[in-house]
Every structure is written in structure tokens, then in C-alpha cells.
LOGU-673508 format. One record per residue: y, z, x of N, C-alpha, C in turn; residue in one letter. Coordinates in pm, whole numbers, padded with zeros to 5 digits, always signed. Each point is the difference from the previous one (the first is absolute). Layout:
<rs>
YZXYZXYZXA/...
</rs>
This chain:
<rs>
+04203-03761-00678-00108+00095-00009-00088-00016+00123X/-00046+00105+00020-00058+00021+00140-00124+00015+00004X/-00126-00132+00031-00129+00064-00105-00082-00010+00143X/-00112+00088+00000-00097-00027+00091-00069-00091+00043X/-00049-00093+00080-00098-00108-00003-00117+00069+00043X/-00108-00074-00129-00131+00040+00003-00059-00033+00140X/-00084+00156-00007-00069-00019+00154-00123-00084-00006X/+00012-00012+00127-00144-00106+00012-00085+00000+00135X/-00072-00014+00048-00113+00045+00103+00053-00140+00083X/-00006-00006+00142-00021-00082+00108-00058-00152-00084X/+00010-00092-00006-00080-00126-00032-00103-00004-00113X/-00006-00125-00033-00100-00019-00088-00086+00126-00018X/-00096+00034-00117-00076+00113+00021-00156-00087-00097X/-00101+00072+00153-00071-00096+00012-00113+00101-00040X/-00154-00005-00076-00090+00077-00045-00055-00001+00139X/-00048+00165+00008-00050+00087+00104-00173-00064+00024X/-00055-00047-00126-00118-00020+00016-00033-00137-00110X/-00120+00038+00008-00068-00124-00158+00080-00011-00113X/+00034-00029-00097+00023-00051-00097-00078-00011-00118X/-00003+00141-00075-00156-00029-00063+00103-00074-00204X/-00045-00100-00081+00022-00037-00108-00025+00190-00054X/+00049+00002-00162-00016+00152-00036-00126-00073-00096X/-00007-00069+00012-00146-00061-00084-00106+00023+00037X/-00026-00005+00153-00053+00000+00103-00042+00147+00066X/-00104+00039+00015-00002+00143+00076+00005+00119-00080X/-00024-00012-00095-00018+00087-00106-00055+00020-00122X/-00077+00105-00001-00075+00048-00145+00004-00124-00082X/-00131+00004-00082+00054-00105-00135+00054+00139-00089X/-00006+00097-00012+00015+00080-00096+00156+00050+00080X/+00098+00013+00062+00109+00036+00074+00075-00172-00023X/-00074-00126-00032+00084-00100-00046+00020-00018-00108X/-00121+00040-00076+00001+00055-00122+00107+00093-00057X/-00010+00071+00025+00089+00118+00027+00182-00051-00049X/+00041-00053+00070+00146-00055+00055+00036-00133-00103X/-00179-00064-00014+00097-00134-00120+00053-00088+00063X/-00031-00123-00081+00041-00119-00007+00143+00001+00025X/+00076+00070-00035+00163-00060+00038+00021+00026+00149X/-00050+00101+00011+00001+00043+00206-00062-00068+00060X/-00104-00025-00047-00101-00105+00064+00070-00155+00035X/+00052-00034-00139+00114-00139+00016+00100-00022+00068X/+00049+00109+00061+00138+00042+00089-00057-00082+00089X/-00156-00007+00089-00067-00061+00118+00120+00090+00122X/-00002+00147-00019+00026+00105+00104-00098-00071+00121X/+00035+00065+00123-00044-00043+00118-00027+00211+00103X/-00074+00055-00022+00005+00113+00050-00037+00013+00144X/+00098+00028+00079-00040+00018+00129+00009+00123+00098X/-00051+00014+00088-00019+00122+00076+00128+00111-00025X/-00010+00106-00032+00048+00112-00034-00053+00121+00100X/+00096+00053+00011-00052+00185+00040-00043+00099-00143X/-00030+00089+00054-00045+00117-00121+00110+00042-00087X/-00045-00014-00131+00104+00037-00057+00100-00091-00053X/-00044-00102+00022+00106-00123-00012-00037-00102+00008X/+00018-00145-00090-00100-00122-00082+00165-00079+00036X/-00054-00134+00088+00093-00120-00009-00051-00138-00049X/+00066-00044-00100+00008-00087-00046+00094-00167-00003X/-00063-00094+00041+00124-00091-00027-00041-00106-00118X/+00116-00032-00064+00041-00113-00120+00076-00121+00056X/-00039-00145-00022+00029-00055+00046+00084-00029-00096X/+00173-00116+00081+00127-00021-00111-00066-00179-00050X/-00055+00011-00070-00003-00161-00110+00114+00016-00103X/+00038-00133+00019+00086-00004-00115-00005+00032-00159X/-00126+00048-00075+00027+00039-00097-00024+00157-00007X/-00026+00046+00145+00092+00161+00037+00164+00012-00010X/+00077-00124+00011+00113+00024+00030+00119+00001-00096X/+00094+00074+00024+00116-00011-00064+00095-00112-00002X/+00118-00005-00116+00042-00154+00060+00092-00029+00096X/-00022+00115+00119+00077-00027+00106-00124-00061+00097X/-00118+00044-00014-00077-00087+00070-00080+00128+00081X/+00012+00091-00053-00062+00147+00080-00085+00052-00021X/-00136+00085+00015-00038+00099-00054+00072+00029-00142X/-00039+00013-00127+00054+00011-00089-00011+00228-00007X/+00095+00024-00049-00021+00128-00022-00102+00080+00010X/-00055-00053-00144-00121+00086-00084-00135-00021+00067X/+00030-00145+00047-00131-00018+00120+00012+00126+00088X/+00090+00048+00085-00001+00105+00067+00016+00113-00034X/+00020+00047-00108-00039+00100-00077-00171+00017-00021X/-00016-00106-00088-00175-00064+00015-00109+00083+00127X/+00111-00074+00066-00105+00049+00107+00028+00102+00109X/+00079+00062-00011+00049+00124+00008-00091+00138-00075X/-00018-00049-00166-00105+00109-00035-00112-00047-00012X/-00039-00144+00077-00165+00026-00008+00002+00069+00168X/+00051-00041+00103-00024+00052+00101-00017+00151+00021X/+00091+00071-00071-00016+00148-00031-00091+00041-00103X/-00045-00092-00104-00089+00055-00087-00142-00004+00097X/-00030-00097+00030-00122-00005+00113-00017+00092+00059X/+00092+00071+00075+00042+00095+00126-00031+00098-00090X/+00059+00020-00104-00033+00179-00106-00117-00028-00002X/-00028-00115-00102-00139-00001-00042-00128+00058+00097X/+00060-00041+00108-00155+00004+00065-00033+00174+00108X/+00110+00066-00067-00032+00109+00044-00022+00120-00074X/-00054-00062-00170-00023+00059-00148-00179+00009-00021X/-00063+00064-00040-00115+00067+00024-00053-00162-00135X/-00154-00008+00001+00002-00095-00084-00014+00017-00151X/+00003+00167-00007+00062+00022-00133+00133+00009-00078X/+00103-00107+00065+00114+00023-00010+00077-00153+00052X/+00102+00028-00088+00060-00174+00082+00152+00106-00054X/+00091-00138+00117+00133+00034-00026+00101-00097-00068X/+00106+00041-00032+00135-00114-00118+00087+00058+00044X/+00136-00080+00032+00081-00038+00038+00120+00117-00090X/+00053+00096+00046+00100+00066-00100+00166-00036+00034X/-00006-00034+00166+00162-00083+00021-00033-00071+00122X/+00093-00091-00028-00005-00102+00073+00189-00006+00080X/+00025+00037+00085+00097-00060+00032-00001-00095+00162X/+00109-00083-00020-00022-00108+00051+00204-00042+00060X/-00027+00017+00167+00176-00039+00053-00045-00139+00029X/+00098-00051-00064-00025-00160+00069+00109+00017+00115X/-00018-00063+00134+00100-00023+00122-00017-00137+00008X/-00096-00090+00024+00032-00156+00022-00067-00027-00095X/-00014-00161+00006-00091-00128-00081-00120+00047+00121X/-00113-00037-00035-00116-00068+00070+00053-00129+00003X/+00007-00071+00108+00043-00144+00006-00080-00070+00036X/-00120+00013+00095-00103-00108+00027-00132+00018-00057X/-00030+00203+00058-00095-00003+00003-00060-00002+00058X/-00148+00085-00019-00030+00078-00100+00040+00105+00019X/-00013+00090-00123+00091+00085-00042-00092+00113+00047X/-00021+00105+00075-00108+00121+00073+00038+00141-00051X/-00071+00061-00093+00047+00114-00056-00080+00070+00091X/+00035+00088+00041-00064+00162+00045-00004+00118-00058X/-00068+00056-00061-00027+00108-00058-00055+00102+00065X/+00080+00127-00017-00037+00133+00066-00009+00155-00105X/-00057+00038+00063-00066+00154-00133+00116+00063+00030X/+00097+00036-00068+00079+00098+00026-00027+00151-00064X/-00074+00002-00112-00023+00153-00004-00201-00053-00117X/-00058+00070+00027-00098-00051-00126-00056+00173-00012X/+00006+00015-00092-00017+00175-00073-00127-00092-00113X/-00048+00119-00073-00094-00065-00074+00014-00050-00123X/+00138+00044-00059+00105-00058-00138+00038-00129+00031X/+00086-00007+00142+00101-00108+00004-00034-00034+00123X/+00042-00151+00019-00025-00067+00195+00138-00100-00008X/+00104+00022+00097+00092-00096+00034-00022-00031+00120X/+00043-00117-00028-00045-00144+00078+00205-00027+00036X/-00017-00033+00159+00140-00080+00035-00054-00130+00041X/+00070-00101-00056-00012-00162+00093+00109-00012+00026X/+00014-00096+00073+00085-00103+00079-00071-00174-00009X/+00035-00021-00014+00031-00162-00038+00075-00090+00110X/-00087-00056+00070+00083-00118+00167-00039-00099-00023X/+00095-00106+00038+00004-00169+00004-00084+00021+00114X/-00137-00010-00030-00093-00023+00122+00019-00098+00116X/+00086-00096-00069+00054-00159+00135+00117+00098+00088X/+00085+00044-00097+00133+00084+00094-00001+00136+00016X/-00091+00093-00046-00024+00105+00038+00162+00092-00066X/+00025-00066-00082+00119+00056-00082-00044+00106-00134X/+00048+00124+00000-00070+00114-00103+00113-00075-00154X/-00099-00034-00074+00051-00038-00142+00027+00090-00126X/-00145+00101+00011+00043+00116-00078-00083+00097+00025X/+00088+00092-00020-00097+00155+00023+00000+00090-00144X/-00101+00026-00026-00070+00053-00132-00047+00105-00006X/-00030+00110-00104-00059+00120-00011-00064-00019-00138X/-00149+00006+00009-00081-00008-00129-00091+00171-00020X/+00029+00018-00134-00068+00121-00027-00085-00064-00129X/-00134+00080+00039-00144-00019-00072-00012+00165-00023X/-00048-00114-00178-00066+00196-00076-00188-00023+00056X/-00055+00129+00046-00169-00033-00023-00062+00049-00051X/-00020-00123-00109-00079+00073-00078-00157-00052-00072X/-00026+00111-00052-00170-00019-00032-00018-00167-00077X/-00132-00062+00082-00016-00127-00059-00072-00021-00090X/+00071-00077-00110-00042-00025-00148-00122-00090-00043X/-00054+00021-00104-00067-00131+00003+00052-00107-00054X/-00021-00121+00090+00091-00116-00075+00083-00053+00085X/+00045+00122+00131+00088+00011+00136-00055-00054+00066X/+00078-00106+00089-00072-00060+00149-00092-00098-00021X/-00117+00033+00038-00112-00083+00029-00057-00029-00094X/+00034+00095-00131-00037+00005-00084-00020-00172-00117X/+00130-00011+00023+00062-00140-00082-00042-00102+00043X/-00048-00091-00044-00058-00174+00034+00159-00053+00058X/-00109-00064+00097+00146-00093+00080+00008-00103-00075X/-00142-00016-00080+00100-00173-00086-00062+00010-00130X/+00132-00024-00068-00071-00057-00162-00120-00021-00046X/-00039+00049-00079-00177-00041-00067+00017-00190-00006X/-00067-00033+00020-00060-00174-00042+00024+00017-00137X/+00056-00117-00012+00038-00031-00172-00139-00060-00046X/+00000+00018-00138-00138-00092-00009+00048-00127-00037X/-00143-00092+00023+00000-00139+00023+00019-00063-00157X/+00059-00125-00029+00104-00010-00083-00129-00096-00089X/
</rs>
């Protein structure tokens, strides 16, 4: 069988600018927003053009599969927060967006690391916004997977987003 080898850019691929944490540099109400599980990823968001949000995930071993890789779903993971971010933030603030498909080509492992999703607007109408990533072994500049995420937008609920406590009420004292 005769298969393509995944493309990959000239050398290592190295961030254009700063390095901002996604913890970091943003709204309390837009961290709010996104939640504790995105927040825990410890994303790394760095310089982007218009229209388009890059992100990197670093490979620790309890990211990994038991070949020793980027585990899947980690890159799935972060595949639709990188595109949910990217929809999200071009939704009026009466409105948030959810995830209606997710697909996802795997071509390599992430092998070192970190793993650099790029996200780009491919169409955003005021129903629906698809999002394409790509996914590169940021050390080898090797494309791992390329993705197409479609978001419904719709009106925000109460109870949605910012809405929800990031942590458990305090138990009372015993």
C-alpha cells in the first residue's frame, strides 16, 4: 500500500512571539466561561493571526498512550477546545457555542512535543461556525492531525458558562 507521508514545515516549529498560559491574559469572566477542565489542560496560547487561536499542550506521561505518545483523546481534547475558543470568541455575549461534530484524521503520534493546534474560521454564519485545525509535533514540525469542528450558536442559558461555580460549596465543618 502506497500511503502518503504526513507533511511537515522546514524544522522544529518555533512560537512567533510570547507565550501567553490560557490562565493568563484573560477575562475572569471568559475563564470563567471555559471551566476548570480547560483551564487544567495548562494550554499555552500564543501569537495567532485573525481569525485563528494557537495553542500548545505539553506530552507528560499521564497524556500518553501505552506506546508512549500523545494519547488520542488528549488530541481530540484539544483539538475542540482550540476551536471552541476560536468559535466562541466570535459569538455576541448573548450567546455561547457547543460542539455538534467533531471529526478528527490522525496522521502521526505527537512524539515529543508539544503538541501546537492551529485553528482557523472556515465559514461562521450566525447558526453555525466551523473551525479547521491541524495538530504539529512542535519539536519536528510533523502535521499529526487535521480536524474539522462544527459549533451550533446558540442563545446563552442561565446556568451556561460563567454561570456555574468553579468549585464545590465548602462542606460544613464536622
Amino acid at each position: 500500500m502506497n500511503e502518503a507521508a504526513p507533511t511537515s514545515p522546514p524544522g522544529p516549529l518555533t512560537p512567533a512571539g510570547p507565550v501567553t498560559p490560557i490562565v493568563h491574559g484573560m477575562a475572569p469572566d471568559d475563564r470563567d466561561r471555559l471551566g476548570g477542565f480547560v483551564l487544567d489542560l495548562e494550554l499555552r496560547r500564543l501569537p495567532a493571526g485573525e481569525d485563528e487561536l494557537v495553542f500548545d499542550l505539553d506530552c507528560m506521561p499521564y497524556r500518553s498512550n501505552s506506546s508512549g505518545f500523545l494519547h488520542g483523546g488528549m488530541m481530540a481534547t484539544l483539538v475542540d477546545c482550540t476551536a471552541g475558543l476560536l468559535a466562541y470568541e466570535g459569538v455576541d455575549d448573548e450567546s455561547m457555542t457547543t460542539t455538534t461534530n467533531l471529526s478528527v484524521n490522525y496522521l502521526a503520534p505527537v512524539r515529543r512535543g508539544p503538541a501546537r493546534a492551529t485553528a482557523r474560521i472556515l465559514r461562521r454564519g450566525r447558526k453555525i461556525v466551523v473551525v479547521q485545525v491541524d495538530v504539529h509535533d512542535a519539536d519536528s514540525g510533523v502535521l499529526c492531525s487535521a480536524s474539522t469542528v462544527t459549533y451550533a450558536v446558540v442563545r446563552r442559558l442561565p446556568g451556561a458558562g460563567g454561570d456555574i461555580p468553579r468549585t464545590p460549596p465548602a462542606s460544613p465543618a464536622d
